[in-house]
N, C-alpha and C positions, 0 to 999 in steps of 0.2 A: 493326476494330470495325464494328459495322451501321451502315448509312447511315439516317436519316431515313426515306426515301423507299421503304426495303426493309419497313416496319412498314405494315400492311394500311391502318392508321386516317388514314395521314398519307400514301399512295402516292399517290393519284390527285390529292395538293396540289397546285396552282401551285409552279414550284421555286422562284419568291419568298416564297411563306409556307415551305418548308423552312428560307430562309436566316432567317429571324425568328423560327422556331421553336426554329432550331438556337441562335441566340445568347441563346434566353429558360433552354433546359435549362440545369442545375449538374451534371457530371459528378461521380458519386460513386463509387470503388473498394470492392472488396467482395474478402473472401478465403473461401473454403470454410468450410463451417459458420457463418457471421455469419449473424446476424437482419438483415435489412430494417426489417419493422416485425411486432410483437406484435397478436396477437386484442384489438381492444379498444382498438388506439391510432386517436389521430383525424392526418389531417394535411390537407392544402388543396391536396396536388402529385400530379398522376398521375404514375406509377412506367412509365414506361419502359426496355423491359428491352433492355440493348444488345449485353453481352456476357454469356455462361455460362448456364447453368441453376439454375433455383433450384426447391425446392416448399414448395405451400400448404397447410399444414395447420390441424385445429382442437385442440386438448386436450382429453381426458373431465375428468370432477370428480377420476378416480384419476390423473390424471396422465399417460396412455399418450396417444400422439399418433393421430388419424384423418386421414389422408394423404387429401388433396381431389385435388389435381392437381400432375404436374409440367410443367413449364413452361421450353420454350431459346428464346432470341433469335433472331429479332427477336420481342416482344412487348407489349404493354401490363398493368398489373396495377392493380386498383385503380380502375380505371373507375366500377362502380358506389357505391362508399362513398363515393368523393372527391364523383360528380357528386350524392348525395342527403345528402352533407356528416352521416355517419354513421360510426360507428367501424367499423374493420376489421374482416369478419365473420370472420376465419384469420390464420395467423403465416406469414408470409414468410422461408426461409432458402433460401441458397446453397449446392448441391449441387457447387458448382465455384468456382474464383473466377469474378469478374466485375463488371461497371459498369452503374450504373444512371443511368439520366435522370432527375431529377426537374423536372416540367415543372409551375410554379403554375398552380393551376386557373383564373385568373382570364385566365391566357392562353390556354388553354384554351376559355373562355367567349365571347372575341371571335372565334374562328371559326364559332363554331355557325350562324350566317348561312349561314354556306358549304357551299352542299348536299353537294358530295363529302364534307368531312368529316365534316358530320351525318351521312352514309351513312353512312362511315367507323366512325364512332362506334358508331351501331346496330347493324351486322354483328359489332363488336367484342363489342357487351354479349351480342347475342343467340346468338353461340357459347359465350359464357358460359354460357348459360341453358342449352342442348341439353347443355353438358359437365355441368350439376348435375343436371338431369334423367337421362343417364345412370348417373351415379354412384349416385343412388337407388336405381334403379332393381337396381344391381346389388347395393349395401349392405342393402337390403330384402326383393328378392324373391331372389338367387340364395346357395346352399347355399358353405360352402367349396369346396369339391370344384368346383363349379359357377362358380365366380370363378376358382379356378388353371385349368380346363380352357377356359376362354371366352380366356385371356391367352394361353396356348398355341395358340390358335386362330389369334388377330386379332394377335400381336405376340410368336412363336417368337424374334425376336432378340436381345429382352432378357434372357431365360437364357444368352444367349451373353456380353452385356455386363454384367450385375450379379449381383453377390453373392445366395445364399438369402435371405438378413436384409432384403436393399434391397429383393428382389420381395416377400417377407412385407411388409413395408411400405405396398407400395403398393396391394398388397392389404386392406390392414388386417388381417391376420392374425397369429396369435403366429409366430414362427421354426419354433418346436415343430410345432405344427400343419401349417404348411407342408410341415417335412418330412416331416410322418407322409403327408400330400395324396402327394406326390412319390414316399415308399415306397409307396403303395397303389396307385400308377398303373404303377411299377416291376414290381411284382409282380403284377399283370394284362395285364402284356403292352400298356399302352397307350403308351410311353414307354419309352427304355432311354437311357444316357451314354454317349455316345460321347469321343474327345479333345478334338472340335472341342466341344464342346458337348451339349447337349440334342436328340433325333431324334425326332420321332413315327412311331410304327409303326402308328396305328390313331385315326387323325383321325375313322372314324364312329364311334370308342368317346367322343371326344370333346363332340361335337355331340351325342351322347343323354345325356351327361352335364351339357349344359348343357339342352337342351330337359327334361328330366324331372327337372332339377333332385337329382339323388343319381348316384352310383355302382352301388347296387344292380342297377336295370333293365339293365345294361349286360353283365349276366353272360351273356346266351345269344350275343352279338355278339361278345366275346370270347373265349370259350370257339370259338366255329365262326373265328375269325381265327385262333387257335393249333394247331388242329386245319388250316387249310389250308395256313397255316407251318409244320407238322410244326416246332412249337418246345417241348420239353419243358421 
């Protein structure tokens, strides 16, 4: 299990505030697929995440989930609700088993004195803020096509590790859709399956798919990649 000291918020502590912290947390077990806590619950403990992965998601009014972030140990969750003492803006579940810390805010509160951790703290909320900005950013301005080919881009290995359904997911895409993304990339030659996995054969088909935001614009780049491949 994570030690204290390996969590960014709580690294640069005095290792006597470790051992005070350590004896303040209540270790709680968690098995795959459990809730943490619900969109909407309040509580007074930051969630220190000690072992396993878990993600954050929100629910629509129809009931399909918008996948925010996932999330492996060491980590912190829950920062900002706990510290503006406001309900949980997402639902919390375990993608793995795993253990969580829950640490009372009120012990919490007697560190803030303590520049490291104030530091701590801030860096904590404010990658926070860069991760929701990002996510915007991609929910908003970029096309599907343009979401599966930016993940293929910046993180080829989770085709390797997760299921269609998992990466639809966290995409926020239907299955459906996905796959249709995955045949159209197949069939333009930008992408092929191999044993091991998922290969890219045509990463600058990719990058114009994400800069121009469609598919379409990408047909004279692939079409002259196929013709240099002599791939019928």
């Amino acid at each position: 299990m994570i030690n204290l000291s390996d969590i960014p918020m709580f690294s640069d502590l005095d290792r006597k505030f470790h051992k005070e912290l350590k004896e303040s947390i209540h270790l709680k077990k968690f098995k795959k697929n459990s809730i943490v806590f619900y969109e909407g619950d309040e509580s007074d403990y930051l969630y220190v995440l000690l072992e396993g992965s878990v993600k954050l998601y929100k629910t629509s009014p129809k009931g399909s989930q918008i996948q925010i972030k996932r999330m492996s140990s060491p980590n912190t969750i829950g920062e900002y609700a706990c510290f503006e003492k406001i309900p949980f803006p997402v639902t919390c579940e375990f993608i793995t088993d795993g253990i969580i810390g829950l640490l009372h805010f009120n012990n919490v509160y007697k560190y803030l004195n303590n520049k490291e951790f104030s530091l701590g703290l801030i860096k904590s909320l404010t990658s926070k803020v860069v991760m929701l900005f990002s996510i915007l950013h991609k929910e908003t301005i970029l096309s599907s096509e343009a979401k599966v080919a930016d993940l293929m881009l910046n993180n080829i290995s989770i085709f390797k590790r997760l299921k269609n359904n998992e990466i639809a997911g966290i995409l926020n895409l239907t299955p459906e859709t996905f796959s249709r993304i995955i045949t159209k990339f197949k069939r333009e030659y930008i992408i092929k399956m191999e044993r091991e996995g998922l290969k890219i054969l045509n990463r600058e088909a990719l990058k114009i798919i994400v800069e121009t935001n469609t598919v379409k614009n990408c047909t004279n780049c692939i079409a002259n990649f196929k013709t240099k491949s002599a791939i019928n």
